[in-house]
Backbone as CSV, one residue per row, in Angstrom:
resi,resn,N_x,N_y,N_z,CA_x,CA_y,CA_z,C_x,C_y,C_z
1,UNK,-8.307,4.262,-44.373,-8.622,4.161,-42.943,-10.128,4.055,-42.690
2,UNK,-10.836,4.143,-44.009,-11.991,3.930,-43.140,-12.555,2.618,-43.022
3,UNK,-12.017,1.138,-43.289,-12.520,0.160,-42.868,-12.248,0.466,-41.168
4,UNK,-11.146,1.129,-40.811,-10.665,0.644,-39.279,-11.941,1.893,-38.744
5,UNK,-12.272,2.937,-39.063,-13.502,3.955,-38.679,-14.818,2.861,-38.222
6,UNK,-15.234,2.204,-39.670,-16.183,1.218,-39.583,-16.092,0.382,-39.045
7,UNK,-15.169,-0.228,-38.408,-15.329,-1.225,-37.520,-14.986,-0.588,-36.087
8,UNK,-14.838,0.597,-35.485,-14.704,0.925,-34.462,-15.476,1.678,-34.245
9,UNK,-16.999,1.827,-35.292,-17.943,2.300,-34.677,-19.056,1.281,-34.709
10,UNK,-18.894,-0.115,-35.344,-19.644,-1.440,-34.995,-19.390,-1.175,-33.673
11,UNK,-20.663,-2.221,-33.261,-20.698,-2.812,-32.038,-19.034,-3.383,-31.362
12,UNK,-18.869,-4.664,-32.110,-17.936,-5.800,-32.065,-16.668,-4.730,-31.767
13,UNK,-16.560,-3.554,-32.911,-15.198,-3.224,-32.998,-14.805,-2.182,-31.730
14,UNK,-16.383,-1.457,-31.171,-16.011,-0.968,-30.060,-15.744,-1.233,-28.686
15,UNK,-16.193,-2.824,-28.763,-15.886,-2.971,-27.535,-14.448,-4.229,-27.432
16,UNK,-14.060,-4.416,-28.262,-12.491,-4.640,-29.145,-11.772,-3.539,-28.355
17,UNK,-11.687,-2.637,-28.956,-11.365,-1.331,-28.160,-10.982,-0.677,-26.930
18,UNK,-12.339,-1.105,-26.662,-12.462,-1.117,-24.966,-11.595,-1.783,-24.519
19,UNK,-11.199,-3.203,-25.257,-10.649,-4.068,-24.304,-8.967,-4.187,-24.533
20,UNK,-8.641,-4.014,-25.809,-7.402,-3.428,-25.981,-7.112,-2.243,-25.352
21,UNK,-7.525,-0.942,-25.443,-7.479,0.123,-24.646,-7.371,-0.062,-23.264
22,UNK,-7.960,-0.880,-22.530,-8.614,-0.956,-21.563,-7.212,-1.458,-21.261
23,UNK,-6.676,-2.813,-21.758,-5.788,-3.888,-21.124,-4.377,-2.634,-21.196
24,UNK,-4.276,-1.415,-22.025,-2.963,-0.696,-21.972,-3.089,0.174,-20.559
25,UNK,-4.091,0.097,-20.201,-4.263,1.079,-19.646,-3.921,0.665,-18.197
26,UNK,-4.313,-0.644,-17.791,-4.012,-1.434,-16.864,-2.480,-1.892,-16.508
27,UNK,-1.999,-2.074,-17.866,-0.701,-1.914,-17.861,0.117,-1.178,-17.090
28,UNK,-0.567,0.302,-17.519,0.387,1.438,-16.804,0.152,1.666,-15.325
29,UNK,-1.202,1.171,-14.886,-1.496,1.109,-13.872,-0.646,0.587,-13.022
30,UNK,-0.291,-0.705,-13.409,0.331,-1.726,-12.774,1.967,-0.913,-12.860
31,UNK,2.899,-0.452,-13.581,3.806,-0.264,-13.553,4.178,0.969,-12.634
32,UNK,2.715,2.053,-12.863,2.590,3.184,-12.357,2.719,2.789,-10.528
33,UNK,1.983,1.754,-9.980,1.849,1.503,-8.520,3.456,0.792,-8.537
34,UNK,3.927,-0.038,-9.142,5.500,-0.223,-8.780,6.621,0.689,-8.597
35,UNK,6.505,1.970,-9.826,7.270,2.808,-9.345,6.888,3.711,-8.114
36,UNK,5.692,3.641,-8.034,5.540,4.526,-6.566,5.605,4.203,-5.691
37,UNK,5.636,2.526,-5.542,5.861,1.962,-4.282,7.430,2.225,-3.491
38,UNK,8.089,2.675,-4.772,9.533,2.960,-4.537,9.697,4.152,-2.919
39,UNK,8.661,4.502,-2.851,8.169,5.802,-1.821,8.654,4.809,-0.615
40,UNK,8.335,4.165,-0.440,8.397,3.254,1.154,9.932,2.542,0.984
41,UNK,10.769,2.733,0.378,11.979,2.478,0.379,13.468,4.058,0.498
42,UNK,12.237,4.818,0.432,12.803,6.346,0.863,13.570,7.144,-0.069
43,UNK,13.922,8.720,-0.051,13.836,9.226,-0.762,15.058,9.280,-1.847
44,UNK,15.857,8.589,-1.649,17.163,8.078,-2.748,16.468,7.657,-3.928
45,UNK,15.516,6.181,-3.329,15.179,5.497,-4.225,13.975,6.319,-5.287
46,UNK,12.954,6.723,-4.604,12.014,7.265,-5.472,12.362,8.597,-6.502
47,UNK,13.800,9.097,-5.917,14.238,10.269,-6.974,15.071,9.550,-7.805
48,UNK,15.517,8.888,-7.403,16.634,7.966,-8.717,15.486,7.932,-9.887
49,UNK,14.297,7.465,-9.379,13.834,6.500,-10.702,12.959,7.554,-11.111
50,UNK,12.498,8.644,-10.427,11.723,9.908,-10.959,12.925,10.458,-11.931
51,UNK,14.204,10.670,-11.844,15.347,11.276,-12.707,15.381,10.313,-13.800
52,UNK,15.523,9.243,-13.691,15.723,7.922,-14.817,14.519,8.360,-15.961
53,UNK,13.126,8.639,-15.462,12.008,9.049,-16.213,12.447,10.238,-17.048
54,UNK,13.016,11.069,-16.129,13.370,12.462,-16.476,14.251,12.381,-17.382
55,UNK,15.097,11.801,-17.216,16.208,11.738,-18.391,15.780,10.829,-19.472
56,UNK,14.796,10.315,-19.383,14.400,9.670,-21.067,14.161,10.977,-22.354
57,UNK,13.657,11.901,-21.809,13.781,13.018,-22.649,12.696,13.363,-23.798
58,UNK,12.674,13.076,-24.483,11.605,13.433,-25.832,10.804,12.026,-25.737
59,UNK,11.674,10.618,-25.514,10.545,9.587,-25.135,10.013,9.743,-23.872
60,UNK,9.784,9.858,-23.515,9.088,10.236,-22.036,7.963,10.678,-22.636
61,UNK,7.819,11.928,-23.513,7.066,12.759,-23.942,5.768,12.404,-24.953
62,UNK,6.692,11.224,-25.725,6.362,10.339,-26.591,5.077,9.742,-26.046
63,UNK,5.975,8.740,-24.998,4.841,7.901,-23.664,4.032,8.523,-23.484
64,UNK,3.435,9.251,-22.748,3.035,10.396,-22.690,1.576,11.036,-23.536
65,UNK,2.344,11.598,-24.331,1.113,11.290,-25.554,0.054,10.061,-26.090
66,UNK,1.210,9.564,-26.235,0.572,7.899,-26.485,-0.170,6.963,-25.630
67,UNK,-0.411,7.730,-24.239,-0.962,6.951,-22.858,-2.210,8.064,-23.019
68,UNK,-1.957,9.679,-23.440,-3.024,10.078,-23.500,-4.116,9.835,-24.860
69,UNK,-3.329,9.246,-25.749,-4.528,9.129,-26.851,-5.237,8.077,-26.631
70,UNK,-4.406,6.821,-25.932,-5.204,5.574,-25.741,-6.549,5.905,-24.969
71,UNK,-5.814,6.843,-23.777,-7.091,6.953,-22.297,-8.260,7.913,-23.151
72,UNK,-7.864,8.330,-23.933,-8.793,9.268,-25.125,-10.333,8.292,-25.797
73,UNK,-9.386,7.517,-26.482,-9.736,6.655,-27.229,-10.674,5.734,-26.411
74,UNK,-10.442,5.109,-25.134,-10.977,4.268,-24.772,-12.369,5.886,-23.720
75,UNK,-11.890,6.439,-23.164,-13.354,7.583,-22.946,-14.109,7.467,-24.407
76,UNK,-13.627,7.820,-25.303,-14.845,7.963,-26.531,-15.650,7.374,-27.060
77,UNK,-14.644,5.908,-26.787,-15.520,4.816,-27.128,-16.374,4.137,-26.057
78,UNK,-16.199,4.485,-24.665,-17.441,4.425,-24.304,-18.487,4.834,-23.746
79,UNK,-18.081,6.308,-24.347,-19.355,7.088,-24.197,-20.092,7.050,-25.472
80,UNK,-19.335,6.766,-26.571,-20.592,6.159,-27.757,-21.081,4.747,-27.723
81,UNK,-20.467,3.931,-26.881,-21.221,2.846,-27.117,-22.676,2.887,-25.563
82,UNK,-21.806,3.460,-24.574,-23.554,4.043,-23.976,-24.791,4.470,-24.571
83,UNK,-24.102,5.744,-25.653,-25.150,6.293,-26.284,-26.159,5.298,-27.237
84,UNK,-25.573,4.155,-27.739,-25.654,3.430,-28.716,-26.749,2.300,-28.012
85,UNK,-26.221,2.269,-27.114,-27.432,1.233,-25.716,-28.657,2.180,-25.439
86,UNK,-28.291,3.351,-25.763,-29.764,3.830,-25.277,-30.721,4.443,-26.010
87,UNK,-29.702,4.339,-27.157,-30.635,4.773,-28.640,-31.334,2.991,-29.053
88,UNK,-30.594,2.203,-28.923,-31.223,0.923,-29.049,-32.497,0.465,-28.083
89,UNK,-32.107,1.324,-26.909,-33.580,0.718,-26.120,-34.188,2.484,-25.111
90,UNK,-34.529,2.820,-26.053,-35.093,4.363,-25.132,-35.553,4.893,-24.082
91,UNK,-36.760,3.068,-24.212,-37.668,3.144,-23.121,-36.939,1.906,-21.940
92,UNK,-36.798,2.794,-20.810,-35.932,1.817,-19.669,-36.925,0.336,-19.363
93,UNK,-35.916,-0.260,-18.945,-36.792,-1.284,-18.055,-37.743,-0.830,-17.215
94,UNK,-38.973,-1.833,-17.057,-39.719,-1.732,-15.946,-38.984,-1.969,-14.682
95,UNK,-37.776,-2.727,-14.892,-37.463,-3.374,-13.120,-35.874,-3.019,-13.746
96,UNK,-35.348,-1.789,-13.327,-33.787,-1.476,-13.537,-33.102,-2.519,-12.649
97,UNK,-33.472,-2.617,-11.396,-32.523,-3.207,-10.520,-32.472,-5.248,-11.168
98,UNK,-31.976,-5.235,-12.147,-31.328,-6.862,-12.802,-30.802,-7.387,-11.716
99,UNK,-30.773,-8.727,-11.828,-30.015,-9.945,-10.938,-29.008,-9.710,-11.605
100,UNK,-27.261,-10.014,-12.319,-26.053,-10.279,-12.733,-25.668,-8.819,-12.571
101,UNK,-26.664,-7.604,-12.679,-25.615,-6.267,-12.788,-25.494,-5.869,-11.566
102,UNK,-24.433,-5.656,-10.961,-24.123,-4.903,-9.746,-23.480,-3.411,-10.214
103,UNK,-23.480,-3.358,-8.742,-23.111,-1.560,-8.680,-22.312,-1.236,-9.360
104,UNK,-20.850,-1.687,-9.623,-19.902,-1.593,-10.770,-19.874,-1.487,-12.075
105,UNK,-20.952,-2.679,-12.694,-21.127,-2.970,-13.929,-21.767,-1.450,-14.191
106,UNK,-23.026,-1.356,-13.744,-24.206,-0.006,-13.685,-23.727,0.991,-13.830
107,UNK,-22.485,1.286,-13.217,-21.864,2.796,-13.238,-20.399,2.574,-13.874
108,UNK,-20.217,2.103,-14.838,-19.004,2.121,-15.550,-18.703,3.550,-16.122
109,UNK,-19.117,3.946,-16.685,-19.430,5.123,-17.669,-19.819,6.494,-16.416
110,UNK,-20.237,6.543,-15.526,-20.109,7.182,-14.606,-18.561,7.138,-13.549
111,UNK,-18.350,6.225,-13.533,-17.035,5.809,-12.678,-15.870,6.128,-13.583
112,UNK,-15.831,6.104,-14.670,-14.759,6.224,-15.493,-14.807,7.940,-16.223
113,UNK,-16.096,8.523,-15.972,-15.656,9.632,-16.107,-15.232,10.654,-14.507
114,UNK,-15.407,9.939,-13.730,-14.991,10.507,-12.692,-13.565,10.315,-12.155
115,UNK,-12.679,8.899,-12.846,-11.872,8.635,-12.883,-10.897,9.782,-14.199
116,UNK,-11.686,10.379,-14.948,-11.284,11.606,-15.728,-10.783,12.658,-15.202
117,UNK,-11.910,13.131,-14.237,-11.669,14.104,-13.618,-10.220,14.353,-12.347
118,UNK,-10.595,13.012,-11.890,-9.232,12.549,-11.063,-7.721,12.501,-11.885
119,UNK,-7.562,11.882,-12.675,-6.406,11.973,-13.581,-5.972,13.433,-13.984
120,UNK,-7.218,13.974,-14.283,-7.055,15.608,-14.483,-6.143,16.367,-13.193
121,UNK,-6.488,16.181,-12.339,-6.124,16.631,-11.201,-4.593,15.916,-10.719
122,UNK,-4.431,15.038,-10.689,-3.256,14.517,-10.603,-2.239,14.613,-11.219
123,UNK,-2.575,14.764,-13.036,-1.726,15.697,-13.447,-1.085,17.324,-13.188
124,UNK,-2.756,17.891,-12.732,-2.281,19.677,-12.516,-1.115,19.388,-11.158
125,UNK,-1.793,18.281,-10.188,-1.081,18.535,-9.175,0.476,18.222,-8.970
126,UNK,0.911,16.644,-9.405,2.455,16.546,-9.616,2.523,16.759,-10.950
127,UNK,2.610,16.329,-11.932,2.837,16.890,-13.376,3.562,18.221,-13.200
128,UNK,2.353,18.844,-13.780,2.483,20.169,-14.015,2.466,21.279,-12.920
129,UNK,2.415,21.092,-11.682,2.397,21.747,-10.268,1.674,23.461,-10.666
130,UNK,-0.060,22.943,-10.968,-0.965,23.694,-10.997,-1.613,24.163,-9.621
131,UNK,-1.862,23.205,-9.164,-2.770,23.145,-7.556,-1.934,23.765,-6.567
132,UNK,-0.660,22.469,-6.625,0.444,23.251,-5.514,1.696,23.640,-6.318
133,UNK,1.892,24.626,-6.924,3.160,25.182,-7.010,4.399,25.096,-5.984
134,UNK,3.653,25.160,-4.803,4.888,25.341,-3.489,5.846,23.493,-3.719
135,UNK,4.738,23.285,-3.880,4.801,21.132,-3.752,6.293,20.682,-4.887
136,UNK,5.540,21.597,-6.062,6.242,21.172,-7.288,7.662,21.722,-7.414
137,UNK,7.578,23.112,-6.538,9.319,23.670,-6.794,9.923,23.087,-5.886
138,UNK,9.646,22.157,-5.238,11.217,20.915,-4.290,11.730,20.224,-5.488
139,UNK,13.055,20.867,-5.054,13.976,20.036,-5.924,14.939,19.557,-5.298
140,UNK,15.738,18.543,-5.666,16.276,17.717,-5.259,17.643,18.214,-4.683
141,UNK,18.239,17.725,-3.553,19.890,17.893,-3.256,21.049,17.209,-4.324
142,UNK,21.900,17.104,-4.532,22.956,17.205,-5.422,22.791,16.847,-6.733
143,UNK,22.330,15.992,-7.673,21.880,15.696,-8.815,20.696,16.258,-9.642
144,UNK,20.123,17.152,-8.757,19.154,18.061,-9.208,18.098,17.458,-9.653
145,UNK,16.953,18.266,-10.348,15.727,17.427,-10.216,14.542,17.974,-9.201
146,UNK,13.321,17.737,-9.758,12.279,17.395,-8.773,13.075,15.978,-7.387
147,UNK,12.274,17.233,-6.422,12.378,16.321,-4.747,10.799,15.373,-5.038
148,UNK,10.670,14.302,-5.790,9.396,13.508,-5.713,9.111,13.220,-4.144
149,UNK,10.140,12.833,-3.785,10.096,12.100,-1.908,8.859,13.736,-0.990
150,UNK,9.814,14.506,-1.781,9.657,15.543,-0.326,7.675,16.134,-1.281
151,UNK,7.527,16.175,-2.575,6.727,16.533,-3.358,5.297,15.561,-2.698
152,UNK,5.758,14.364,-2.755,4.519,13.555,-2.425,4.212,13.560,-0.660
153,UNK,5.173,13.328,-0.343,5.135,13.364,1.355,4.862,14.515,2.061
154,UNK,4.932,16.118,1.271,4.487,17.112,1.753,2.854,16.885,1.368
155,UNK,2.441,16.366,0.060,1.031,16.362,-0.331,0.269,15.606,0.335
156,UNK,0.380,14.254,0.702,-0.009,13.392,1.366,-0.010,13.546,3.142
157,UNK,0.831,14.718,3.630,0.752,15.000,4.754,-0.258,15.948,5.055
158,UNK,-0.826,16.246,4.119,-2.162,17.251,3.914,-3.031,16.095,4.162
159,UNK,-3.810,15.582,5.435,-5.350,15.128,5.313,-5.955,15.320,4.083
160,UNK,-6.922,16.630,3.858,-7.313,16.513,2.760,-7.183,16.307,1.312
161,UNK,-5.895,15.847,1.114,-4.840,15.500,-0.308,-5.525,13.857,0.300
162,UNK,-4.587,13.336,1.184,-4.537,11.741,1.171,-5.780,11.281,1.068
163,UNK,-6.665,12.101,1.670,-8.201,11.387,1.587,-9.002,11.512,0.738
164,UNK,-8.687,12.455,0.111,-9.106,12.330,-1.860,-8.653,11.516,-2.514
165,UNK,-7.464,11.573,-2.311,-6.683,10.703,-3.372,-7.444,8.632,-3.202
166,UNK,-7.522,9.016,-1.782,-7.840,7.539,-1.120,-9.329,7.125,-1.517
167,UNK,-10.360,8.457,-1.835,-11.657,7.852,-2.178,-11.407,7.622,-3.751
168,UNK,-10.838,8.426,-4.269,-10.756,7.659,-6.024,-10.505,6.773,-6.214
169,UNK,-9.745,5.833,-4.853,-9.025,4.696,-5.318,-10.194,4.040,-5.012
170,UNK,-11.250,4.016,-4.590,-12.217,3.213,-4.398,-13.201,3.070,-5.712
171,UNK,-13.149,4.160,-6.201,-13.724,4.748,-8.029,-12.789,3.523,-8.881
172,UNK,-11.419,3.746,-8.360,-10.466,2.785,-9.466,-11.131,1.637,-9.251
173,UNK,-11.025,1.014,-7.753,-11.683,-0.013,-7.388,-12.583,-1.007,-8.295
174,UNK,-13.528,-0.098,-8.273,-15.017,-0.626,-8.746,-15.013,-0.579,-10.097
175,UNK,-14.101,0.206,-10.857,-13.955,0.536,-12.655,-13.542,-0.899,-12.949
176,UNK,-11.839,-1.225,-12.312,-10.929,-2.136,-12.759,-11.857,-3.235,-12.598
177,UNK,-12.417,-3.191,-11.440,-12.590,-4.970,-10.644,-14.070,-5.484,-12.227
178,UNK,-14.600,-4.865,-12.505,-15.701,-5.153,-13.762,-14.901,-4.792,-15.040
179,UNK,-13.690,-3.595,-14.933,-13.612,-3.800,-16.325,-12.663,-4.815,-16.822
180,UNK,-11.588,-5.683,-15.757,-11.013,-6.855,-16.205,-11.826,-7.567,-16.755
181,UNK,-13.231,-7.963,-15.562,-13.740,-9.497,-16.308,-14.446,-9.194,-17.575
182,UNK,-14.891,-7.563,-17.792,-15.371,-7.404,-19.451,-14.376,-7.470,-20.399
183,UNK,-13.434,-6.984,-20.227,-12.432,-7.809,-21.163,-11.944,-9.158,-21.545
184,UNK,-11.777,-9.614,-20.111,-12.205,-11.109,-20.191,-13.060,-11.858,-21.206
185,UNK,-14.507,-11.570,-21.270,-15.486,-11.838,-21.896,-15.206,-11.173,-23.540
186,UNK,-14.929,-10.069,-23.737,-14.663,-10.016,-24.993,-13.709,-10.612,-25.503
187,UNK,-12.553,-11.327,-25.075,-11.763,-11.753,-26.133,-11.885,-13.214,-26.018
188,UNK,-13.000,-13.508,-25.475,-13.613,-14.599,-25.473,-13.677,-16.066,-24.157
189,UNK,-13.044,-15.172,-23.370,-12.660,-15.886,-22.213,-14.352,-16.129,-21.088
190,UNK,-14.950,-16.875,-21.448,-16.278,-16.492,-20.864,-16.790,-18.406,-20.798
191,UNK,-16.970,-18.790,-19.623,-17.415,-19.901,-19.487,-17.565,-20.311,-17.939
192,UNK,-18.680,-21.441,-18.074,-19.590,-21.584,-16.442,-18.313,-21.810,-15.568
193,UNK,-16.849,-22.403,-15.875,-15.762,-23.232,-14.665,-15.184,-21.435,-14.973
194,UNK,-14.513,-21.075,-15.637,-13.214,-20.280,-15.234,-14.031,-18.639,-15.113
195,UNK,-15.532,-18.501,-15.294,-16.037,-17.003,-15.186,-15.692,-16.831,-13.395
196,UNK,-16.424,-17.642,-12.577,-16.154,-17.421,-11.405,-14.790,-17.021,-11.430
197,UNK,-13.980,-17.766,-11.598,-12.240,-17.505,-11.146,-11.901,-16.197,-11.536
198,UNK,-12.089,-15.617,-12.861,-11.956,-14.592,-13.230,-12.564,-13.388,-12.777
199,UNK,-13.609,-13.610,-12.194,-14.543,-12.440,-11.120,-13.551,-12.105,-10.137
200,UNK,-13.195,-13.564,-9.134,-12.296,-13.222,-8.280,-10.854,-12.827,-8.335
201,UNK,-10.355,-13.361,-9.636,-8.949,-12.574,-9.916,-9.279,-10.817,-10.075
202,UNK,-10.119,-10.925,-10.956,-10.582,-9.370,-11.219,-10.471,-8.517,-10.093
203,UNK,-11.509,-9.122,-9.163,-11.651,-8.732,-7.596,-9.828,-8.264,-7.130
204,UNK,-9.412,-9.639,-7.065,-8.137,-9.108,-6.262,-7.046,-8.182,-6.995
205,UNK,-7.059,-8.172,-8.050,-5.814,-7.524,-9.173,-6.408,-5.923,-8.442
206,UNK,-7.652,-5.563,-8.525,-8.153,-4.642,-8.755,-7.970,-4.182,-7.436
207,UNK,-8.236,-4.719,-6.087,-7.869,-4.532,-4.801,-6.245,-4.630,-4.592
208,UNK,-5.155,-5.116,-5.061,-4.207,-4.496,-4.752,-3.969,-3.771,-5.810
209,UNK,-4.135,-3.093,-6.566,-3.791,-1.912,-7.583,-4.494,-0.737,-6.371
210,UNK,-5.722,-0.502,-6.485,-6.267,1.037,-5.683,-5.643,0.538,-4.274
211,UNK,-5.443,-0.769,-3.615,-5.594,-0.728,-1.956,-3.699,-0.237,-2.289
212,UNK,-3.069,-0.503,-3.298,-1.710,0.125,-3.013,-1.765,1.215,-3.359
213,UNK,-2.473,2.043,-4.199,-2.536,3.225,-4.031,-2.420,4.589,-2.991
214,UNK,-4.114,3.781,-2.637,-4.416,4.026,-1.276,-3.444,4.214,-0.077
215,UNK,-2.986,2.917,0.069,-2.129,2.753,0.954,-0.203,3.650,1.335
216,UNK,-0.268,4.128,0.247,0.675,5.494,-0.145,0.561,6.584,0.164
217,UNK,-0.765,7.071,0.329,-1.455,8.004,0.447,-1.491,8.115,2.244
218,UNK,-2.184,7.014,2.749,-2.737,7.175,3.649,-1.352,6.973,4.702
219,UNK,-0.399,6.109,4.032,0.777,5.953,4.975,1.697,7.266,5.039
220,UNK,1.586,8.151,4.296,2.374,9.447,4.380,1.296,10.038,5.461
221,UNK,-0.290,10.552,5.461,-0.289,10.750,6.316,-0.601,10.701,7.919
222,UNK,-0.719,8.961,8.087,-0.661,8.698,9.139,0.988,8.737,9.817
223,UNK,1.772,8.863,8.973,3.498,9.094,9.597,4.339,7.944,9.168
224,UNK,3.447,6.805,8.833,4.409,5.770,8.214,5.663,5.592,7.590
225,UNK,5.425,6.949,6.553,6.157,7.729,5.347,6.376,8.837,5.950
226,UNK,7.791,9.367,5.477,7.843,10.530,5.890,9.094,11.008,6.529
227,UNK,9.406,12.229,6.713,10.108,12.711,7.684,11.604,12.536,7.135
228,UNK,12.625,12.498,7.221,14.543,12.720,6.866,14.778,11.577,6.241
229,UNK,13.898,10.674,5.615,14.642,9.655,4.880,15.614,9.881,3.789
C-alpha cells in the first residue's frame, strides 16, 4: 500500500482525491435532497422511505461508515494540500485580491470546514437526537419507527432551527458551486468553449442542491409544510 500512500500525498494524487471524493460526496448530496423532498408529499411518504432506510439494517450501517471515511478522506486531503500551498509559498502575495479567484475559490478550506461543523450537528440533531431528544422520540403511528414527518416539521417550525439550517446552505452553496468546476478541471475537462458552460452548470447544480435544501427548511417554517398531513 504504499505506492497508493505516495501518490496520495503527491500533488497530482491529492487532488485525484479531492475529485473522486468530492464527486461521492455530491452524489449523496443529490440523493440525500431527493429523499427529503419526499417531506412536501406528506407524512406517509417521508416515513415509508425513512423505514425502507431503516430496514436495510447492518447495510445502512455499512453506508454509513463508508460516506464517513470518504467525507474523512476528502477533509484530510485538503487540509494537507493547503498546508502544502503554503509551505510552497510562505511569503503571501503582495496583491492577495487576484483577478480569476473569487470568494468561493479563496475560502474552500474554510467553507468546508464549516460545512464539518454543520454535518456534525445534523447528525447530533436527527441521527442521533443529541440536541433535541424531545424531536427524536416521535415515533411513528402503526408500523412503528421514527415520526421523520413530525421530527423535521417540529424542528423546522423552530425559527431558529430553519434559519441555521438555511445559512449553511449558502456555505454548501459556495463549496459545491467551485468545487464541481475543480473537479471538472482535474479530470481534465478544462478548455476556453466548455469552461464557461461548466462555471454555469456548476452555478446551477449547486443552486438547486442548497436552494432545495433551504427551501425545506424554510417551507416548514413559514407553514407551507406542516400541520395533520
Amino acid at each position: 500500500m504504499s505506492w497508493l500512500t505516495s501518490f496520495w500525498r503527491s500533488s497530482i494524487g491529492g487532488k485525484v482525491t479531492m475529485a473522486v471524493t468530492g464527486l461521492m460526496l455530491f452524489g449523496f448530496l443529490v440523493s440525500h435532497l431527493l429523499g427529503n423532498l419526499l417531506l412536501l408529499q406528506g407524512r406517509d411518504k417521508i416515513n415509508a422511505y425513512a423505514k425502507w432506510l431503516h430496514d436495510l439494517g447492518p447495510l445502512l450501517w455499512v453506508m454509513r461508515i463508508g460516506l464517513l471515511a470518504v467525507f474523512v478522506l476528502h477533509v484530510a486531503t485538503a487540509i494537507r494540500l493547503s498546508r502544502a500551498n503554503k509551505v510552497a509559498r510562505p511569503v503571501a502575495y503582495r496583491k492577495p485580491n487576484t483577478v480569476q479567484a473569487n470568494m468561493a475559490s479563496r475560502s474552500m478550506l474554510l467553507s468546508g470546514l464549516t460545512l464539518l461543523v454543520f454535518i456534525i450537528y445534523h447528525l447530533m440533531h436527527f441521527t442521533f437526537g443529541v440536541t433535541n431528544p424531545g424531536h427524536h422520540a416521535l415515533k411513528a403511528a402503526g408500523a412503528g419507527g421514527h415520526d421523520v414527518y413530525a421530527m423535521v416539521t417540529t424542528s423546522f417550525g423552530n425559527p431558529a432551527i430553519a434559519i441555521a439550517y438555511a445559512v449553511f446552505q449558502v456555505v454548501l452553496f459556495l463549496h459545491l458551486s467551485h468545487g464541481l468546476q475543480s473537479m471538472a478541471q482535474t479530470v481534465g475537462i478544462h478548455h476556453a468553449r466548455y469552461t464557461p458552460m461548466i462555471k454555469t452548470v456548476s452555478f446551477l447544480v449547486a443552486l438547486a442542491i442548497a436552494g432545495g435544501n433551504a427551501f425545506l427548511s424554510l417551507s416548514v417554517m413559514f407553514g407551507l409544510v406542516g400541520g395533520t398531513q
